[in-house]
PDB file of N, CA, C and O in Angstrom:
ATOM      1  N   UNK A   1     114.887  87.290  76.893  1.00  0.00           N
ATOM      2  CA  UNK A   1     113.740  87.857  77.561  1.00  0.00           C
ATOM      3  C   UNK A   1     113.077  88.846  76.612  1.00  0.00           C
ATOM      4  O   UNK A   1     113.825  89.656  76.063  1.00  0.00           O
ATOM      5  N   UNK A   2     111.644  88.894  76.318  1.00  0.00           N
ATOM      6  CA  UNK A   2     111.028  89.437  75.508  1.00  0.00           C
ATOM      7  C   UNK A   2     110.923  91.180  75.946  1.00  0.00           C
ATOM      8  O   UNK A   2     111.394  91.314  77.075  1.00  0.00           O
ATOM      9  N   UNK A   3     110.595  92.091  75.551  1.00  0.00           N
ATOM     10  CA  UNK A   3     109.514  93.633  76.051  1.00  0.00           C
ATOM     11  C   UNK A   3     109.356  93.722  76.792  1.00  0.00           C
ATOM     12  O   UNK A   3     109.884  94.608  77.465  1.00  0.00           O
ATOM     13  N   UNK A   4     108.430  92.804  77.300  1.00  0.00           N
ATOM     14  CA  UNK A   4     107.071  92.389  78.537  1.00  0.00           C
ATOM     15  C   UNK A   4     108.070  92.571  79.363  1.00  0.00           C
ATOM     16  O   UNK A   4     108.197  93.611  80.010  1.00  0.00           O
ATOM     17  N   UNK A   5     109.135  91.272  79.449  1.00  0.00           N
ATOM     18  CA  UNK A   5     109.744  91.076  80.298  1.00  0.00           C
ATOM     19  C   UNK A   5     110.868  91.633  80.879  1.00  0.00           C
ATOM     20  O   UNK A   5     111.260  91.359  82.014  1.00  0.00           O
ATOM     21  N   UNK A   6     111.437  92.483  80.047  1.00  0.00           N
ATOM     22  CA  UNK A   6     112.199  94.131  80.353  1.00  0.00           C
ATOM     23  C   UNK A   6     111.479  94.923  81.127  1.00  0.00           C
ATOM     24  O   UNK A   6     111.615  95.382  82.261  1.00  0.00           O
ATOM     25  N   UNK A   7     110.605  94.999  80.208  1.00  0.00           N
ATOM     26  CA  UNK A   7     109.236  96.388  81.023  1.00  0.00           C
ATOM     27  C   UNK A   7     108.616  95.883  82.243  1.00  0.00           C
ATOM     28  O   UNK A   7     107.665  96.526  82.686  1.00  0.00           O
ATOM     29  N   UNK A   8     108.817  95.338  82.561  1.00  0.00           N
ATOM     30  CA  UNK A   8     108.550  94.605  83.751  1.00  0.00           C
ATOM     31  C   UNK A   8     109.480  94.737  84.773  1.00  0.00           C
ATOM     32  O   UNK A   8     109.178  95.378  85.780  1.00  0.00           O
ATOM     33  N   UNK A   9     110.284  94.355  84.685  1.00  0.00           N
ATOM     34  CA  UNK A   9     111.759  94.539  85.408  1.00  0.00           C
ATOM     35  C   UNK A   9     112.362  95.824  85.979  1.00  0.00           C
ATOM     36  O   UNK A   9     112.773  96.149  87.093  1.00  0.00           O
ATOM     37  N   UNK A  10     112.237  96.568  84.527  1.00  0.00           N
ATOM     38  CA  UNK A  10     112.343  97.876  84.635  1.00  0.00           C
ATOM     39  C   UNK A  10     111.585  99.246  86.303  1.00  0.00           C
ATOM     40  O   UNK A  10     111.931  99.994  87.217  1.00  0.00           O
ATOM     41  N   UNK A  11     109.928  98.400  85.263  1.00  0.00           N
ATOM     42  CA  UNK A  11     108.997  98.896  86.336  1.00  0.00           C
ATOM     43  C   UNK A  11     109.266  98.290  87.442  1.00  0.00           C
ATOM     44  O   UNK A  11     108.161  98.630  87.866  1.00  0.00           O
ATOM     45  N   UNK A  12     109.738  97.658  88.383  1.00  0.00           N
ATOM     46  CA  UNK A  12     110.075  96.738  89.415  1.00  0.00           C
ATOM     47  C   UNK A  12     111.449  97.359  90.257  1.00  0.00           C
ATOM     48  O   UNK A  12     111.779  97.194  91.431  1.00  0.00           O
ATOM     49  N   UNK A  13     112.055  98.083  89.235  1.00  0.00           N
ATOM     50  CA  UNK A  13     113.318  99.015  90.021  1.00  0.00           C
ATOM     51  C   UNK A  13     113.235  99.959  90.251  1.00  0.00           C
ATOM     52  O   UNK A  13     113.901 100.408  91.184  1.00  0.00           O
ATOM     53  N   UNK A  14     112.195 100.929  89.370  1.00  0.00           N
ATOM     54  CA  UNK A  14     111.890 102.065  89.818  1.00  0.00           C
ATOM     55  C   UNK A  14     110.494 102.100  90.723  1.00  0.00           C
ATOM     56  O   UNK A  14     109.829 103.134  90.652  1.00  0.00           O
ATOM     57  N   UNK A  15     110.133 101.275  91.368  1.00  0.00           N
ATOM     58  CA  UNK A  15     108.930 100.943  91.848  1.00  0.00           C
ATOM     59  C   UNK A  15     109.552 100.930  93.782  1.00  0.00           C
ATOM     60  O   UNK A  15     109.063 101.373  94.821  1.00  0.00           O
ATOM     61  N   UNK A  16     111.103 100.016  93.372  1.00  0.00           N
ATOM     62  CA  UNK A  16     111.449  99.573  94.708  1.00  0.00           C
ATOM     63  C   UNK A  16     111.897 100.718  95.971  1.00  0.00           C
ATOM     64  O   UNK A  16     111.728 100.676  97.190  1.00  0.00           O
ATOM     65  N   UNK A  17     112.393 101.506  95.276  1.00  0.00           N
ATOM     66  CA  UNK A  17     112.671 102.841  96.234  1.00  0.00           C
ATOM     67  C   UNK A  17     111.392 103.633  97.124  1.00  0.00           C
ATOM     68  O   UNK A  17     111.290 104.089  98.263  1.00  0.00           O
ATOM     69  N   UNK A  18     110.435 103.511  95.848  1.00  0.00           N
ATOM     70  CA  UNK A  18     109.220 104.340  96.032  1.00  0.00           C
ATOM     71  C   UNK A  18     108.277 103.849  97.493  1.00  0.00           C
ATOM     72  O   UNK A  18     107.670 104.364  98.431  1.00  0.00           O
ATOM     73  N   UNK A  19     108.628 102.527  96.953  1.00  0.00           N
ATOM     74  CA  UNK A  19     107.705 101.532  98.190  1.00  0.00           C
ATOM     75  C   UNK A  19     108.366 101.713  99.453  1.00  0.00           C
ATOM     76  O   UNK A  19     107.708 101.926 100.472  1.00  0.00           O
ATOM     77  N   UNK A  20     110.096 101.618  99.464  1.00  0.00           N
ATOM     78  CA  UNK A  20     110.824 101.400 100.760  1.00  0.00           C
ATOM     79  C   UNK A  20     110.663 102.672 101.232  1.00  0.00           C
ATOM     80  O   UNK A  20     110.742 102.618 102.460  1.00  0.00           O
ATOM     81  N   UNK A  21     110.416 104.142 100.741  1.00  0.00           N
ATOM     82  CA  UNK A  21     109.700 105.265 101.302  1.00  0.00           C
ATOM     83  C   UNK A  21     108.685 105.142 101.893  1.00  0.00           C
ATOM     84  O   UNK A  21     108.515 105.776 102.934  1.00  0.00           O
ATOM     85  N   UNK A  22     107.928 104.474 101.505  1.00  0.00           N
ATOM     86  CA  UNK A  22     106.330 104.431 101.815  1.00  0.00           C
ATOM     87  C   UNK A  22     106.515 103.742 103.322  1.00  0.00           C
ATOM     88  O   UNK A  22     106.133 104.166 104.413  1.00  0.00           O
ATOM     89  N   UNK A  23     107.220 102.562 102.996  1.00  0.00           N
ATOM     90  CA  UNK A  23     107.059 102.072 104.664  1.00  0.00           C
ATOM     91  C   UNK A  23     107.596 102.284 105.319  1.00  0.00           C
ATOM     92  O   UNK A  23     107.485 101.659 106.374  1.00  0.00           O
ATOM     93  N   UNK A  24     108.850 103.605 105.156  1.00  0.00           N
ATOM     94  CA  UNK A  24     109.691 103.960 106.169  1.00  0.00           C
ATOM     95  C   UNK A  24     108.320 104.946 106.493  1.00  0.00           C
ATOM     96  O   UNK A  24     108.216 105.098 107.711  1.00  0.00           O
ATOM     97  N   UNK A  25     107.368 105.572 105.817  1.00  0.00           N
ATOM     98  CA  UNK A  25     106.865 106.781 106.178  1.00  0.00           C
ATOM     99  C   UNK A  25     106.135 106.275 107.509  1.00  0.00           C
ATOM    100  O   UNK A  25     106.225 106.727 108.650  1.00  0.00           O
ATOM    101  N   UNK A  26     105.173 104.899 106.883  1.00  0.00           N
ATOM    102  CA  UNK A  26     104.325 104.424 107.276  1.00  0.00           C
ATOM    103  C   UNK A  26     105.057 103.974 109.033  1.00  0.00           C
ATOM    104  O   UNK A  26     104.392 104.047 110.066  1.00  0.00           O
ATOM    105  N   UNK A  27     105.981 103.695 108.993  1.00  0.00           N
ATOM    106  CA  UNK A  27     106.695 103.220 110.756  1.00  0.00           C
ATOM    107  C   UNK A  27     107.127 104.241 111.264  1.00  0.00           C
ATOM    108  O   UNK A  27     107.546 104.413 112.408  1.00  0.00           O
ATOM    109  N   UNK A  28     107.020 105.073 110.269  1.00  0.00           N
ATOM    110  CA  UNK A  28     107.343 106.909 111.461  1.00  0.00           C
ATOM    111  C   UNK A  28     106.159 107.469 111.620  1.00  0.00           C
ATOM    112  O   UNK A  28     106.146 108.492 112.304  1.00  0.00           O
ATOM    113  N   UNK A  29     105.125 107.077 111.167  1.00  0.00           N
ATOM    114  CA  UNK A  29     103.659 107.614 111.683  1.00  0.00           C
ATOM    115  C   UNK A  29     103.411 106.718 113.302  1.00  0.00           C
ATOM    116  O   UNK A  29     103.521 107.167 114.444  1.00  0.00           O
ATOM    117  N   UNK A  30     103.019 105.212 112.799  1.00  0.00           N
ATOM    118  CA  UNK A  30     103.086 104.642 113.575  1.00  0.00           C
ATOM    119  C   UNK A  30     103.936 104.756 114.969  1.00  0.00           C
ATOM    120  O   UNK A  30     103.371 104.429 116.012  1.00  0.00           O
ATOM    121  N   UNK A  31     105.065 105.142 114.989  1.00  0.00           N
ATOM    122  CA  UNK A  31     106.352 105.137 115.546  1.00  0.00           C
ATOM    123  C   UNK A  31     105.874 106.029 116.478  1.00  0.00           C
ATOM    124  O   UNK A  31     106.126 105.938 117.680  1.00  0.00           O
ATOM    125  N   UNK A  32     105.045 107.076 115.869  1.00  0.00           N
ATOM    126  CA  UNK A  32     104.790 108.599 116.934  1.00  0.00           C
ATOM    127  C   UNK A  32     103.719 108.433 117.434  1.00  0.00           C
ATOM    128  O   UNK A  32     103.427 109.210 118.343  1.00  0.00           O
ATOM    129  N   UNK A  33     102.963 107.627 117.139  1.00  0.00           N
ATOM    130  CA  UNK A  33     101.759 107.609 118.136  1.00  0.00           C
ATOM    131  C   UNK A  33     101.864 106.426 118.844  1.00  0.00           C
ATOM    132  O   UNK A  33     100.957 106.137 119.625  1.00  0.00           O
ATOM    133  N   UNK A  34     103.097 105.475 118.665  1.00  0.00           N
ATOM    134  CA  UNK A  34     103.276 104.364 119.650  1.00  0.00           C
ATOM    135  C   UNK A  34     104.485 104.173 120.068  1.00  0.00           C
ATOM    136  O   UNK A  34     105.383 104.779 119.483  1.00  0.00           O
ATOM    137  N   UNK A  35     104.824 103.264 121.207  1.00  0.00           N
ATOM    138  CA  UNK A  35     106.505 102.858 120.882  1.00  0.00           C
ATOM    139  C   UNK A  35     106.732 102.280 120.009  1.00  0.00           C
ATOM    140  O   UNK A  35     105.874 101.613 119.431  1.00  0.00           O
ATOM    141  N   UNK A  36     107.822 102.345 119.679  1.00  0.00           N
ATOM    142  CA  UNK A  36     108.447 101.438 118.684  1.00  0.00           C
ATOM    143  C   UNK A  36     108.528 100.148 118.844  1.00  0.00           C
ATOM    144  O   UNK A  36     108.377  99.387 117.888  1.00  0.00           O
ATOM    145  N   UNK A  37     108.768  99.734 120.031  1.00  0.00           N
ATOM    146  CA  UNK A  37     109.012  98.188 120.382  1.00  0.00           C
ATOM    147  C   UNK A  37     107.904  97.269 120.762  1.00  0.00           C
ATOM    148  O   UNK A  37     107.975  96.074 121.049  1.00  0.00           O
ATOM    149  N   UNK A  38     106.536  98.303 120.693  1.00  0.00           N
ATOM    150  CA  UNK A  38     104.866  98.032 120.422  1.00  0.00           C
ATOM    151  C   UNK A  38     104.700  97.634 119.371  1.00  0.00           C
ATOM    152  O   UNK A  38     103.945  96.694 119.126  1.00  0.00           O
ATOM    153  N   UNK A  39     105.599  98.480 118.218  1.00  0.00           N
ATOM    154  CA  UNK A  39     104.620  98.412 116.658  1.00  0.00           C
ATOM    155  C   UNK A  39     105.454  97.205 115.879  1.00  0.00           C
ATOM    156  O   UNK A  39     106.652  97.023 115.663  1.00  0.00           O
ATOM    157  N   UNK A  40     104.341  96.528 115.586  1.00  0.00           N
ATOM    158  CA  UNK A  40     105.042  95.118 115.030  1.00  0.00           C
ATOM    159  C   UNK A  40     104.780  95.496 112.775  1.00  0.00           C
ATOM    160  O   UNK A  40     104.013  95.891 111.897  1.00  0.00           O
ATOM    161  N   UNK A  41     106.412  94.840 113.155  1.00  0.00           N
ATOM    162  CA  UNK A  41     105.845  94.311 111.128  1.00  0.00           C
ATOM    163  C   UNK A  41     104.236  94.391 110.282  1.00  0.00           C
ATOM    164  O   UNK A  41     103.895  94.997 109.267  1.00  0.00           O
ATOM    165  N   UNK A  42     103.684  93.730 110.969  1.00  0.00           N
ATOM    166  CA  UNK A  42     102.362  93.326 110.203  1.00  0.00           C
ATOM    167  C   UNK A  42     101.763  94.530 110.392  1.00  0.00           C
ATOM    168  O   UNK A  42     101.014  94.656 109.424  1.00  0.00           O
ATOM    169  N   UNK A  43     101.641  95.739 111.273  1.00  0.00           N
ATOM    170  CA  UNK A  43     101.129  96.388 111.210  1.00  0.00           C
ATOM    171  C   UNK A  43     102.220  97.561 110.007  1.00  0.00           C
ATOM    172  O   UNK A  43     101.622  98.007 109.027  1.00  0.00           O
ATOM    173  N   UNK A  44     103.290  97.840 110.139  1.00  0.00           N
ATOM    174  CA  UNK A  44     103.663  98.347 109.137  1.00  0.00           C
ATOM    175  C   UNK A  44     103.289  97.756 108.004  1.00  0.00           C
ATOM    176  O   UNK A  44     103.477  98.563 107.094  1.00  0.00           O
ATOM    177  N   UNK A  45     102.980  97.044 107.716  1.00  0.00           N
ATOM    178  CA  UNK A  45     102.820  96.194 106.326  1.00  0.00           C
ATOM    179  C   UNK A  45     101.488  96.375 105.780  1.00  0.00           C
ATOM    180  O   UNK A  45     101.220  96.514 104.586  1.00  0.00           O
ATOM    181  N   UNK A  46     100.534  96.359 106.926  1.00  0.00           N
ATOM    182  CA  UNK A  46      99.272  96.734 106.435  1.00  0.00           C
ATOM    183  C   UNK A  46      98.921  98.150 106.501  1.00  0.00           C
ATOM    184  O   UNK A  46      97.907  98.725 106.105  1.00  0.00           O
ATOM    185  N   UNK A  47     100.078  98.641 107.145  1.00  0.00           N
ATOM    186  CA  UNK A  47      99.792 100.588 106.615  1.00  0.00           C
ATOM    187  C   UNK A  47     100.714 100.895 105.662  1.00  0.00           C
ATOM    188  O   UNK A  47     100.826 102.099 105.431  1.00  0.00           O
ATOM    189  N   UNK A  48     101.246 100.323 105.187  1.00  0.00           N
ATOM    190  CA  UNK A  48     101.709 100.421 103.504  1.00  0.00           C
ATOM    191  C   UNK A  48     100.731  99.955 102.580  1.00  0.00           C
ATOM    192  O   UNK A  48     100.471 100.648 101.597  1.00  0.00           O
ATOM    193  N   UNK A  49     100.188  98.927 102.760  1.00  0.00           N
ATOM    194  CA  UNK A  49      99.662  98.090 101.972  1.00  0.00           C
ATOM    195  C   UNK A  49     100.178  97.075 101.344  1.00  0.00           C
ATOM    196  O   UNK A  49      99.635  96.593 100.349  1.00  0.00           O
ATOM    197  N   UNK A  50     101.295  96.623 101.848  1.00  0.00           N
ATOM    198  CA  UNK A  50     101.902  95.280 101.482  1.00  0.00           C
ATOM    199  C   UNK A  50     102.212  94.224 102.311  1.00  0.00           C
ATOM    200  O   UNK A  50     102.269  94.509 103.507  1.00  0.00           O
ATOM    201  N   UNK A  51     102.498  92.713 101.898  1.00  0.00           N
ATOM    202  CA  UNK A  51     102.573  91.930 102.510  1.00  0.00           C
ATOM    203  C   UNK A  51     103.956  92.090 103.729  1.00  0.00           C
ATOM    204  O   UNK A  51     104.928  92.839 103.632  1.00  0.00           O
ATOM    205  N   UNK A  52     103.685  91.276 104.661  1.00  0.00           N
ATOM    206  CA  UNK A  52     105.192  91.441 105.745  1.00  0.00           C
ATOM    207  C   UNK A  52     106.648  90.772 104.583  1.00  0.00           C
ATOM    208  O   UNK A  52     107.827  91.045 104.809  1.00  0.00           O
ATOM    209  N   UNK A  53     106.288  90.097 103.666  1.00  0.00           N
ATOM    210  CA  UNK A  53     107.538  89.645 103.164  1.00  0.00           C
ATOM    211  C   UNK A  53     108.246  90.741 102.275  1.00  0.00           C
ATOM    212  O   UNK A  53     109.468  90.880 102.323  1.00  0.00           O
ATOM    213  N   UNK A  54     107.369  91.590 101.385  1.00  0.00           N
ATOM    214  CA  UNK A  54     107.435  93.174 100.890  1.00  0.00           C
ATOM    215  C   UNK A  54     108.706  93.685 102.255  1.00  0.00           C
ATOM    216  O   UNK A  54     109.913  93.447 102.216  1.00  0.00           O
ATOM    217  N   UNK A  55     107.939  94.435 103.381  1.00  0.00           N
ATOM    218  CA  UNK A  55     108.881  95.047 104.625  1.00  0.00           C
ATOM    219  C   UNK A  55     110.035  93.838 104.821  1.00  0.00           C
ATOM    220  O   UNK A  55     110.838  94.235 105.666  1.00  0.00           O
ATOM    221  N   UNK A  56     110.256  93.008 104.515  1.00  0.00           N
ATOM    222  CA  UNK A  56     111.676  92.014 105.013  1.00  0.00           C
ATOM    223  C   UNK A  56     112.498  91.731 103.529  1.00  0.00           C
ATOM    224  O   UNK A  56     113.553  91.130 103.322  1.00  0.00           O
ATOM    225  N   UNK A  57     111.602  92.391 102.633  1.00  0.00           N
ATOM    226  CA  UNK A  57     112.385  92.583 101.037  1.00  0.00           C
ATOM    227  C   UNK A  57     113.541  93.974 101.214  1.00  0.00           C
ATOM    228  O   UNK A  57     114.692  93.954 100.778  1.00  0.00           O
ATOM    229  N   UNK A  58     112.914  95.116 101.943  1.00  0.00           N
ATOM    230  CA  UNK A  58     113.463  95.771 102.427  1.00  0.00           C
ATOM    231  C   UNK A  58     114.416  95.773 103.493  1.00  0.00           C
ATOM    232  O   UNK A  58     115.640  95.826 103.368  1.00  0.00           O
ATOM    233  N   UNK A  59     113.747  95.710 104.568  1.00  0.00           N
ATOM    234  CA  UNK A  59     114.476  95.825 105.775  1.00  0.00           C
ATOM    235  C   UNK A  59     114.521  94.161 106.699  1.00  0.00           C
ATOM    236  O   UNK A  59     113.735  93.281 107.046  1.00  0.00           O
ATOM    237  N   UNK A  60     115.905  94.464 106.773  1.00  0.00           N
ATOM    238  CA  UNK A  60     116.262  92.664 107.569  1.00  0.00           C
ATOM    239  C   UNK A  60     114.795  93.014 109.320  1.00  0.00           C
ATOM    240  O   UNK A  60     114.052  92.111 109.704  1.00  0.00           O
ATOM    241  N   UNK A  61     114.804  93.983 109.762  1.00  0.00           N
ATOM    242  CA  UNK A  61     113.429  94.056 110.857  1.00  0.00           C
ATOM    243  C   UNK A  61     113.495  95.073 111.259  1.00  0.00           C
ATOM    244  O   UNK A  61     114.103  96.029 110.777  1.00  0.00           O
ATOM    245  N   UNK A  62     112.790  95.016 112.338  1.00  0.00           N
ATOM    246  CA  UNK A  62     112.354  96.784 112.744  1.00  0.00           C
ATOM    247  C   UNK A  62     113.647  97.200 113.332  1.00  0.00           C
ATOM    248  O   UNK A  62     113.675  98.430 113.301  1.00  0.00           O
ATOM    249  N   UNK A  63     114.778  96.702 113.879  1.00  0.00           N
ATOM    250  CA  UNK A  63     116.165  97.602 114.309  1.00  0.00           C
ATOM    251  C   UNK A  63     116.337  98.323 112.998  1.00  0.00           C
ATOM    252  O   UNK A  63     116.424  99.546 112.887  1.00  0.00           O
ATOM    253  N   UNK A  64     116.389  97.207 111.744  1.00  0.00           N
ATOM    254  CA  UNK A  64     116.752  98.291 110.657  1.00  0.00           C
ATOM    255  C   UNK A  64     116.238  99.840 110.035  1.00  0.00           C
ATOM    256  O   UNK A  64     116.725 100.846 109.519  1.00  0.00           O
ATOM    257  N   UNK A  65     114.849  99.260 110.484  1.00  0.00           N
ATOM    258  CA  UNK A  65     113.742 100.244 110.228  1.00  0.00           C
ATOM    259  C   UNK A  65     114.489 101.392 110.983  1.00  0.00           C
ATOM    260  O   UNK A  65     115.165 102.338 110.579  1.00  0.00           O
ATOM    261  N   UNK A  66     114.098 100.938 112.298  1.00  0.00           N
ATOM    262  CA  UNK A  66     114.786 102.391 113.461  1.00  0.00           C
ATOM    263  C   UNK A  66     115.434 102.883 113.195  1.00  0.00           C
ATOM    264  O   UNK A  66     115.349 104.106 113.304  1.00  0.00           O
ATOM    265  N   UNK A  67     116.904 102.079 112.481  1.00  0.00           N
ATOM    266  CA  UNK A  67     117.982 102.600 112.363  1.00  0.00           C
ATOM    267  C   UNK A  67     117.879 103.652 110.586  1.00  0.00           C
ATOM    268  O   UNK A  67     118.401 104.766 110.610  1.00  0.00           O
ATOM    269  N   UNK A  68     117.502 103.383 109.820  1.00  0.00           N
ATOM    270  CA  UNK A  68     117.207 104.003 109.112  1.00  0.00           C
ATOM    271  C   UNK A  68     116.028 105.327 109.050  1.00  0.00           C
ATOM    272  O   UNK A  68     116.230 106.283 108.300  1.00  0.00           O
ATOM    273  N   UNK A  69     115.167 105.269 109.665  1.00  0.00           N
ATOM    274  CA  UNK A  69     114.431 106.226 110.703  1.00  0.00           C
ATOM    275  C   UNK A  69     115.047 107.662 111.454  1.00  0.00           C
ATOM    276  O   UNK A  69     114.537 108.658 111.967  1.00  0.00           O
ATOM    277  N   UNK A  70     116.427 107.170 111.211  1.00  0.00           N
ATOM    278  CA  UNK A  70     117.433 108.511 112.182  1.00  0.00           C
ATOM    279  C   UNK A  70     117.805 109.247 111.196  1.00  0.00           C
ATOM    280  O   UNK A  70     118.494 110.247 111.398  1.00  0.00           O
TER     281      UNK A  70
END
C-alpha cells in the first residue's frame, strides 16, 4: 500500500471517534426535544450529516444509541 493509502487510513481512524461523538451529540439533542422511540435513524443521520449506514457503522440501532447516551 502506497502514502496515499496509509494517509488515508490513518485519517479514517482518527476521524471515527470524532464522528461517533457527533451523532451521539446529535440523538441527545434530538432525544430532548422528542421521545426517543419518535426519533428515527434517518433523522439522526441527517443531523450529523451522514448517511444512515455511517450511524449503523457505529451503533448496531437506537437501543445502542440510548444505551450509550447514559
Amino acid at each position: 500500500m502506497g502514502a496515499v493509502g496509509v494517509a488515508r487510513i490513518d485519517r479514517q481512524k482518527r476521524e471515527f471517534p470524532r464522528r461517533e461523538l457527533e451523532i451521539l451529540d446529535v440523538a441527545l439533542e434530538l432525544c430532548s426535544s422528542a421521545d426517543f422511540e419518535s426519533v428515527t435513524i434517518e433523522q439522526i443521520a441527517r443531523g450529523g450529516d451522514v448517511g444512515k449506514g455511517t450511524v449503523y457503522k457505529h451503533f448496531a440501532g437506537k437501543d445502542e444509541l440510548l444505551f450509550r447516551l447514559r
